[in-house]
C-alpha positions as CSV (number, residue, x, y, z in Angstrom):
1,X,-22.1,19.0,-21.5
2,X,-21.4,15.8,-22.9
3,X,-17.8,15.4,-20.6
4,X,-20.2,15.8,-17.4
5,X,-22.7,13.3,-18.8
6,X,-20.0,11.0,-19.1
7,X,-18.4,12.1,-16.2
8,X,-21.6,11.3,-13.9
9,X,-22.3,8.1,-15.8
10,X,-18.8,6.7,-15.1
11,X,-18.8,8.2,-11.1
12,X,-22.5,6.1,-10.7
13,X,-20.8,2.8,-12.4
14,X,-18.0,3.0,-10.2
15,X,-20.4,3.4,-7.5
16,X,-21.9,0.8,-7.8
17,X,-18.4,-1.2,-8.8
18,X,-17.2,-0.7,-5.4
19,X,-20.6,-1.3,-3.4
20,X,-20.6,-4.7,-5.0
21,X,-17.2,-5.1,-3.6
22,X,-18.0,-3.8,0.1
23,X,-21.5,-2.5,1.3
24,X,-21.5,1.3,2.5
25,X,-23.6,4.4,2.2
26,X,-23.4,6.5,-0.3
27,X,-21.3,9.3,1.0
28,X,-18.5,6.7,1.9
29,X,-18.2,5.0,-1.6
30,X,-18.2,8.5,-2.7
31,X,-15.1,9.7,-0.6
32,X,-13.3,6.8,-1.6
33,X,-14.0,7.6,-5.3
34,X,-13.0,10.9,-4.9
35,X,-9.8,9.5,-3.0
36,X,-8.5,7.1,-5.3
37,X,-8.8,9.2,-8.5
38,X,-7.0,12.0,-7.1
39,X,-3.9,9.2,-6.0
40,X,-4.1,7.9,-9.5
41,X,-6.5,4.3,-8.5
42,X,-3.8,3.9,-5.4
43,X,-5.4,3.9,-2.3
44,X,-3.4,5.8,0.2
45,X,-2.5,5.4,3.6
46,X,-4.8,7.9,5.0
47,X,-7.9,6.3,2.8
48,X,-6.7,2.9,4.0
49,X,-6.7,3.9,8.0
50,X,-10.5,5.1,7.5
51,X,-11.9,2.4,5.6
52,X,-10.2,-0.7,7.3
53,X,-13.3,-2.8,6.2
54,X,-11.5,-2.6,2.4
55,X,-8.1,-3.6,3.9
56,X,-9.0,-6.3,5.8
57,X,-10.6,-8.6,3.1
58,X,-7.7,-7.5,0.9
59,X,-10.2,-5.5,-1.6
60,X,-8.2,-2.4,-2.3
61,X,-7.0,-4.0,-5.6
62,X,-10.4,-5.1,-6.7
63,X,-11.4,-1.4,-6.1
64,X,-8.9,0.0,-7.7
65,X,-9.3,-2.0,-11.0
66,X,-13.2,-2.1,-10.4
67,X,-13.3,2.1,-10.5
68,X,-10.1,2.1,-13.1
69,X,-12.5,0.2,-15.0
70,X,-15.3,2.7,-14.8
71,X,-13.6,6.1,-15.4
72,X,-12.1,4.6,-18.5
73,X,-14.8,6.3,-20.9
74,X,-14.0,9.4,-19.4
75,X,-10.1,9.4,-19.1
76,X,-8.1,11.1,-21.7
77,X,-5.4,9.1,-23.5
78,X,-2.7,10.2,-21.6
79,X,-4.6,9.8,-18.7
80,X,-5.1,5.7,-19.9
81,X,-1.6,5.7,-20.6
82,X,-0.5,5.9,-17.3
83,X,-3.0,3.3,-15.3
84,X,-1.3,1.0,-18.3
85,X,0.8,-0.9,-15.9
86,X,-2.6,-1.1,-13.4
């Protein structure tokens, strides 16, 4: 219970990390979430072609380290280990 708490606390940070960045609904900031944790904070090419907004004011790093920043409570050490050279 207390990995979900921390879980959902750390999702609505980097929510709102990334809608400071770039305004969008809720449902987009949430597919990008879900996108760049499961490509380790790299956006890929697929994520890139649907949000072009990101790419074109060169924000993709500042999301990446904005929602790095946010899952870090919740990442294992291993996990922390290898965003070391983000």
């Amino acid at each position: 219970m207390k990995e979900e708490a921390i879980y959902l606390r750390s999702h609505h940070n980097a929510r709102q990390a990334l809608k400071e960045l770039v305004e969008m609904p809720d449902m987009d900031a949430d597919r990008i979430i879900r996108s760049l944790r499961d490509t380790r904070f790299i956006p890929s090419g697929k994520i890139q072609k649907e949000y072009p907004m990101v790419g074109k004011f060169k924000l993709w790093d500042a999301v990446s380290e904005a929602l790095r920043r946010s899952f870090s409570e919740c990442l294992t050490e291993n996990e922390l280990s290898d965003f070391s050279w983000l």
